[in-house]
C-alpha positions as CSV (number, residue, x, y, z in Angstrom):
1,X,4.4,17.7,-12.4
2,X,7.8,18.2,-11.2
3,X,7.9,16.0,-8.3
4,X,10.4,13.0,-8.3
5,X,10.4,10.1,-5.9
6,X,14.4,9.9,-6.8
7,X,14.8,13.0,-4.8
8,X,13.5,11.2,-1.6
9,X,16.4,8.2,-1.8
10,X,18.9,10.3,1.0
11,X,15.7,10.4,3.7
12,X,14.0,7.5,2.9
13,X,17.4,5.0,2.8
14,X,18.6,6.3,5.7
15,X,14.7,5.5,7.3
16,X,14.6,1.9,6.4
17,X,14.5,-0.5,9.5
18,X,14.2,-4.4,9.0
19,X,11.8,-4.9,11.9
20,X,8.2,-5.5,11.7
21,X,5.9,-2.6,10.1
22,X,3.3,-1.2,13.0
23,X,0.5,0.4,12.7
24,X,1.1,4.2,10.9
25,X,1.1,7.3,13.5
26,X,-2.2,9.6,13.5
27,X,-0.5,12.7,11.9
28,X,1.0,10.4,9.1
29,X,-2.4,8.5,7.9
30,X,-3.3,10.4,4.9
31,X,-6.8,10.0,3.1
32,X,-4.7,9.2,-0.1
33,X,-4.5,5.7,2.4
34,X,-8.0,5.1,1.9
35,X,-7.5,3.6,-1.5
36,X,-5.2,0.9,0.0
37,X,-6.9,-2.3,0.7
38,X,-6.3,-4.5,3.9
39,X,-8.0,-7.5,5.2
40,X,-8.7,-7.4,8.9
41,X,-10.5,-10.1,11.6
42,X,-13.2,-8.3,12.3
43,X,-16.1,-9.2,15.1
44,X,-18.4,-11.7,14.0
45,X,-21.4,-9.1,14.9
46,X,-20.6,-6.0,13.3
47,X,-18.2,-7.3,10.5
48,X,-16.8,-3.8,10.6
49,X,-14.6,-3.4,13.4
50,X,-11.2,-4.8,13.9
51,X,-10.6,-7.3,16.3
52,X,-8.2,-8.3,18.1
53,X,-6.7,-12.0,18.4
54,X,-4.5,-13.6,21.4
55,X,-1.5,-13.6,20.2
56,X,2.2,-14.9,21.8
57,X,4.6,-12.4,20.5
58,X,7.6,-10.8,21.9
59,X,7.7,-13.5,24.8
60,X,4.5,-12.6,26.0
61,X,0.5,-13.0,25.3
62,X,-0.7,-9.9,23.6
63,X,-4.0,-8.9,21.6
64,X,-2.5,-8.4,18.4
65,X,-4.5,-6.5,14.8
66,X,-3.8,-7.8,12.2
67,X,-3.7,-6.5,8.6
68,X,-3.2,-8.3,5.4
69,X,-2.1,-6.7,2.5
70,X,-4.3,-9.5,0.0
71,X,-5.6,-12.8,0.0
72,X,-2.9,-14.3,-0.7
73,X,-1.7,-12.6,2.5
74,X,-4.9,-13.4,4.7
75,X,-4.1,-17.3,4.3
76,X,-0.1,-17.1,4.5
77,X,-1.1,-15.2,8.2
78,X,-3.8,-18.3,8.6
79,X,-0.9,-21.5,7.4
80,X,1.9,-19.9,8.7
81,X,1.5,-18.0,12.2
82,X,-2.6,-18.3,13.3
83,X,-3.0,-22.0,12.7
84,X,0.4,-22.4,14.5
85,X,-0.3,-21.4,17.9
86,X,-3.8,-21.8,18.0
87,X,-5.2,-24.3,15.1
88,X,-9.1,-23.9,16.7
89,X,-9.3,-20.2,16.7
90,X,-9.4,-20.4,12.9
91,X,-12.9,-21.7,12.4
92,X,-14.1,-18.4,14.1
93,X,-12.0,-16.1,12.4
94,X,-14.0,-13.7,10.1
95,X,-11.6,-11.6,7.7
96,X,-13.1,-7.9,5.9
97,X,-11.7,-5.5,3.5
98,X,-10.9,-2.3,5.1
99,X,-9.0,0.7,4.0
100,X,-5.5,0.9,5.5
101,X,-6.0,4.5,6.5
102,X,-10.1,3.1,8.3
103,X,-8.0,0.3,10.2
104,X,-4.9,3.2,11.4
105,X,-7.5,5.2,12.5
106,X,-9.6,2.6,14.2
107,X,-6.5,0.5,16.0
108,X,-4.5,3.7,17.2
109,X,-7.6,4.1,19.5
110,X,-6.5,1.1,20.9
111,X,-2.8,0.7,20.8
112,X,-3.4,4.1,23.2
113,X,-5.4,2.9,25.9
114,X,-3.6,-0.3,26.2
115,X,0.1,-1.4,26.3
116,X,-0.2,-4.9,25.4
117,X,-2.0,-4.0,21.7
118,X,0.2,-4.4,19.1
119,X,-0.3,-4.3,15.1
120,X,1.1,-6.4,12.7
121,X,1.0,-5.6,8.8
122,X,1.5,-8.9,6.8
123,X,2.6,-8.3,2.6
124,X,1.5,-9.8,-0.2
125,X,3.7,-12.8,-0.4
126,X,3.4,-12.3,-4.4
127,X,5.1,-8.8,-4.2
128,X,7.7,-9.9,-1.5
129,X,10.5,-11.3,-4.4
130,X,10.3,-7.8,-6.3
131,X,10.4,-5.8,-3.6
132,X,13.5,-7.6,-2.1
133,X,14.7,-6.8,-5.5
134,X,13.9,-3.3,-5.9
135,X,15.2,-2.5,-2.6
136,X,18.6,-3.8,-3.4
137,X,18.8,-2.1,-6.7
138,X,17.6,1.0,-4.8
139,X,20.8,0.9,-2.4
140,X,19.6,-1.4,0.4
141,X,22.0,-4.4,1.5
142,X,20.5,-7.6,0.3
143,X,20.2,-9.0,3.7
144,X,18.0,-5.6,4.8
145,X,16.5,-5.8,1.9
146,X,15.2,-9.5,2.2
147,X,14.1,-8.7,5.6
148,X,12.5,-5.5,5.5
149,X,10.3,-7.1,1.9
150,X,9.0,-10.0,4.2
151,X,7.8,-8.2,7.2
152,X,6.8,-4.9,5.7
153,X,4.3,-4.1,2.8
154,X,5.1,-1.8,0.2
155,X,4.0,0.5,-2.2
156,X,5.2,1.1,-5.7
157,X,5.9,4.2,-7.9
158,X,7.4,5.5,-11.2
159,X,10.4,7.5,-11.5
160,X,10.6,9.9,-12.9
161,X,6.6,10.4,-12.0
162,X,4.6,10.3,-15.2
163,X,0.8,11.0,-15.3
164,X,-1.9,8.6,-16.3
165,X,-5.4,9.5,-17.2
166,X,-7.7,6.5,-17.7
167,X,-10.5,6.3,-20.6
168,X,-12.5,4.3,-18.8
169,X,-13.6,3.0,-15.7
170,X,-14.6,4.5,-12.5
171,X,-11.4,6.8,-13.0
172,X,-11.9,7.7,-16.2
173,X,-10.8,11.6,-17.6
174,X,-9.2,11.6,-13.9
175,X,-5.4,12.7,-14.0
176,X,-3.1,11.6,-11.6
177,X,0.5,9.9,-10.8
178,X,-0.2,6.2,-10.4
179,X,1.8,4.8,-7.5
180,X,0.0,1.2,-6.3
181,X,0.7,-2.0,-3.9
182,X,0.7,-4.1,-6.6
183,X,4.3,-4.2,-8.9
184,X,2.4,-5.3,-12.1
185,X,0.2,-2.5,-11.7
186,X,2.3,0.5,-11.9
187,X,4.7,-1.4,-14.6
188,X,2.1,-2.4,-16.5
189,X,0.9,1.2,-16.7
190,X,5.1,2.4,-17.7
191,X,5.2,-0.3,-20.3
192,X,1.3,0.8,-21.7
193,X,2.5,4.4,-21.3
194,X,6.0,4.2,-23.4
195,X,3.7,1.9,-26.3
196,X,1.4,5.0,-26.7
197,X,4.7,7.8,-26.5
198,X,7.3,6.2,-27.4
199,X,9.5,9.3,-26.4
200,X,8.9,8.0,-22.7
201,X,11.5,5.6,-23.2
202,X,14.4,8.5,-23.4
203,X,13.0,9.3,-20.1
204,X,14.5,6.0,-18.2
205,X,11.4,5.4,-16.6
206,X,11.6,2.9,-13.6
207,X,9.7,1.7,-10.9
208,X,10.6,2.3,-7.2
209,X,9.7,0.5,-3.8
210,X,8.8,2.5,-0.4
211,X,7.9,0.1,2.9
212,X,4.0,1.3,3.4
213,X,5.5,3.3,6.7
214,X,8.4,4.6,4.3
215,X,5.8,6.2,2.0
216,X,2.9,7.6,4.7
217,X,5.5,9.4,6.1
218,X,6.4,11.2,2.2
219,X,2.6,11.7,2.1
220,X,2.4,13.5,5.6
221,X,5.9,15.5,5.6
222,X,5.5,16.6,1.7
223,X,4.0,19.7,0.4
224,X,0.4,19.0,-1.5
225,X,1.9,20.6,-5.0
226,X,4.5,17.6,-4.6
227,X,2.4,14.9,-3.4
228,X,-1.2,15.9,-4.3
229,X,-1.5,14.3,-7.6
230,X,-0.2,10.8,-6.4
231,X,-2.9,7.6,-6.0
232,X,-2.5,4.8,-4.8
233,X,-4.5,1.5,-6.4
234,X,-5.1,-1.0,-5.0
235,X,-3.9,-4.9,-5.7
236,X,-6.0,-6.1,-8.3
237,X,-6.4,-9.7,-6.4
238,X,-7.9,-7.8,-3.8
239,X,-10.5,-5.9,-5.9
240,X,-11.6,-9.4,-7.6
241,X,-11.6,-10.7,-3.7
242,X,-14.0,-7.6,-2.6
243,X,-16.0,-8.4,-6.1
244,X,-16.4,-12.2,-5.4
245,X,-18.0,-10.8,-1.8
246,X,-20.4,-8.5,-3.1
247,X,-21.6,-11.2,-5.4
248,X,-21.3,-13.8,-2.7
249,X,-23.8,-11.4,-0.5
250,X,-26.2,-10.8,-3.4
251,X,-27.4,-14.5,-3.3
């Protein structure tokens, strides 16, 4: 696989904006989204659909969707923005684990039909201090880069790409370049890969940052033999969150 996320540094530095992420165009959401996990309110009936909340932003009221990037996410949104201009609206607030590229689809409908929609992403708060860090390292100006990690979630990647092919698992004997929301993930997976060749570390192996909108747009404006072989997995506090539910709804 020849394909390295260093190439991309020109386009995707001089891309970067510090304001809030929004909700990724139609042509840019990519089914390699689906294995990105978000945490939605959703209507207490169905459990399955976004919902909106009132919401005062920009100076105005506005029906605002919002997606968390983890749990630890879903409650910073609750503490620090929900419970803050409306402390009652909590108690009927039902969160759900969606795929990012599901909840794209589902709000673009919306943001469409009516100009008072908005989206908001919100990061994991646990990935926000390496990302700020990343960024800078990666060329960014620390105060960019401090507020571009707080209001946009990111994804992470090796570089130069290397290729991991699990043993076990559900993707076991599956090949493929492991890029993830989650920091520990995909250097977990560079230190694990160097241990078993240790001629990886010649290779300077690093990992690199791309704000979620950053990296869509790489996905929808790259050629598949570049980008074909990338997944993305998911944060692992959000798999043990979408575990503890399924057990929750077995009793």
């Amino acid at each position: 696989m020849s394909f390295s996320f260093s190439s991309l540094f020109p386009v995707f530095l001089g891309a970067l904006s510090a304001s809030p992420a929004i909700a990724i165009p139609p042509n840019e959401i990519s089914e390699k989204l689906n294995s990105v996990i978000v945490f939605a309110p959703v209507s207490p009936e169905t459990g399955l659909a976004p919902l909106p909340l009132d919401f005062e932003l920009e100076g105005a009221k506005r029906s605002v969707y919002f997606a968390a990037f983890s749990p630890s996410a879903v409650q910073q949104l609750i503490k620090e923005r929900i419970s803050k201009q409306d402390p009652n609206i909590v108690k009927g607030i039902k969160f759900a684990p969606l795929s990012l590229a599901k909840f794209d689809e589902t709000v673009q409908t919306q943001l469409a039909d009516n100009s008072n929609n908005r989206v908001i992403y919100v990061p994991d708060p646990d990935q926000v201090p390496i990302t700020e860090k990343l960024l800078i390292d990666q060329g960014t100006k620390p105060s960019e880069a401090k507020q571009i990690a707080s209001l946009s979630p990111s994804v992470f990647c090796p570089s130069p790409s290397i290729t991991a092919t699990p043993n076990s698992g559900p993707l076991k004997g599956e090949s493929f370049i492991p890029c993830s929301t989650d920091y520990g993930t995909v250097k977990g997976l560079i230190d694990k890969g160097i241990s078993d060749s240790p001629s990886l570390k010649d290779k300077g192996i690093k990992v690199l940052v791309f704000p979620i909108s950053n990296f869509a747009g790489i996905l929808a404006t790259q050629s598949e033999d570049q980008v074909g072989d990338i997944r993305i997995l998911p944060t692992p506090s959000s798999l043990k969150a979408i575990e503890a539910l399924r057990e929750r709804s077995k009793k």
